[in-house]
N, C-alpha and C positions, 0 to 999 in steps of 0.2 A: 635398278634399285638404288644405286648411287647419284642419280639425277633427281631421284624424289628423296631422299634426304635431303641432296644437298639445298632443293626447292622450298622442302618444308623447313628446313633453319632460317632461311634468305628471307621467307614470308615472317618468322618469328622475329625476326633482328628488323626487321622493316618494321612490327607492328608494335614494339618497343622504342622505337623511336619515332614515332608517330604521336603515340601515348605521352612519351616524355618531353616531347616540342614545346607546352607551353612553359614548364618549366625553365628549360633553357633557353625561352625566350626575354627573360627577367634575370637569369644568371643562374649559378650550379648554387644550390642549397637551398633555392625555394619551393616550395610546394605548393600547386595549383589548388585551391581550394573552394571554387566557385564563382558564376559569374553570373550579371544582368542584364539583359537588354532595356535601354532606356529610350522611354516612346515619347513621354511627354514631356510637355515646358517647363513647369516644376512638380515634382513630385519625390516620391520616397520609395526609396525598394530593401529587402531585406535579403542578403547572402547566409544563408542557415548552411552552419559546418559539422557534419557527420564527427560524433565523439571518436572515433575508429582513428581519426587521420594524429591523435597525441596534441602537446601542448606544443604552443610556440613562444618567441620570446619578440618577433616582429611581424611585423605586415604590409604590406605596399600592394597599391592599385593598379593597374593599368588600363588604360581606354584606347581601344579599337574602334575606326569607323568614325562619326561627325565630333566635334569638339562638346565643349560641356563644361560646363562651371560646376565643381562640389562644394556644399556650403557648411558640409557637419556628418561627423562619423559618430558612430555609437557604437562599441564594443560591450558585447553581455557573453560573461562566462560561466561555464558549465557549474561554479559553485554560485551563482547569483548575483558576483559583481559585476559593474559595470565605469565603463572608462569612455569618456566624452572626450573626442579631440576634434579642436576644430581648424576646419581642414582652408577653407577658404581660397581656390585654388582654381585656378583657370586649365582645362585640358586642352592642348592641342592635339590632334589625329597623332597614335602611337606614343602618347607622354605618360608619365606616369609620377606617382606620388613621390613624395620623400619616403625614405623608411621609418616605418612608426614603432617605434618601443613602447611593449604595451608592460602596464606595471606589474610588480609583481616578478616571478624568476617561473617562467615556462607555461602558461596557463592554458587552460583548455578555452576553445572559444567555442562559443553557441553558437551565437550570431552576429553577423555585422549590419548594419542598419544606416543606408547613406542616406540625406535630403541633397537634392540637388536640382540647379536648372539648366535647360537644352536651348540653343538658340532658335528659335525658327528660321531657317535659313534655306532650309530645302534638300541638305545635303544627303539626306538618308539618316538612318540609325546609326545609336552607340551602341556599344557594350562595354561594361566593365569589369574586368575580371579581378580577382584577389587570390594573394599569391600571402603563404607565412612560411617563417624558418625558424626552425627549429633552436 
């Protein structure tokens, strides 16, 4: 009986840190909030954030996997404003953005809307993930 307690907390403590890896892959305070895989040369993708996860006050990107040039972010929040920052920004494999201070004191975000292009180079796929704090 005390081997399957102690099993079932070890599997819980394991799948809580699992869970919470991308986070503390970026640093303590931020919160994983969605991510893209980018397939093509140039093109556009949309990171849509569940109202559930509250307001933040910054944002930062990270790219996994082939490098990538971003050319423009677009920030739309949940009362209809929108904030253009342009990002113009070369990624190497595992870089990631500046932290972006989005205006306003805490806002909810809708959604984030990157333009960006891939190199053709063969190396495989990106992803991008996005990460806010509160």
């Amino acid at each position: 009986m005390k081997r399957r307690i102690f099993l079932t907390a070890a599997a819980g403590l394991l799948a809580a840190a699992v869970l919470s890896a991308p986070a503390q892959a970026v640093g303590v305070g931020w919160t994983y909030l969605g991510a893209r895989n980018v397939n093509w040369l140039v093109d556009r993708d949309t990171i849509h954030v569940p109202a559930s996860f509250g307001k933040f006050r910054k944002i930062l990107l990270k790219v996994r996997g082939n490098a990538m040039f971003m050319h423009h972010l677009k920030v739309t929040f949940r009362n209809g404003g929108v904030q253009h920052i342009p990002v113009r920004f070369h990624f190497a494999q595992g870089s990631t953005t500046r932290i972006i201070d989005l205006r306003g004191y805490k806002r909810k975000i809708r959604k984030v809307t990157m333009t960006y292009s891939k190199p053709f180079n063969g190396q495989g796929p990106t992803k991008v993930k996005l990460f806010g704090r509160h």
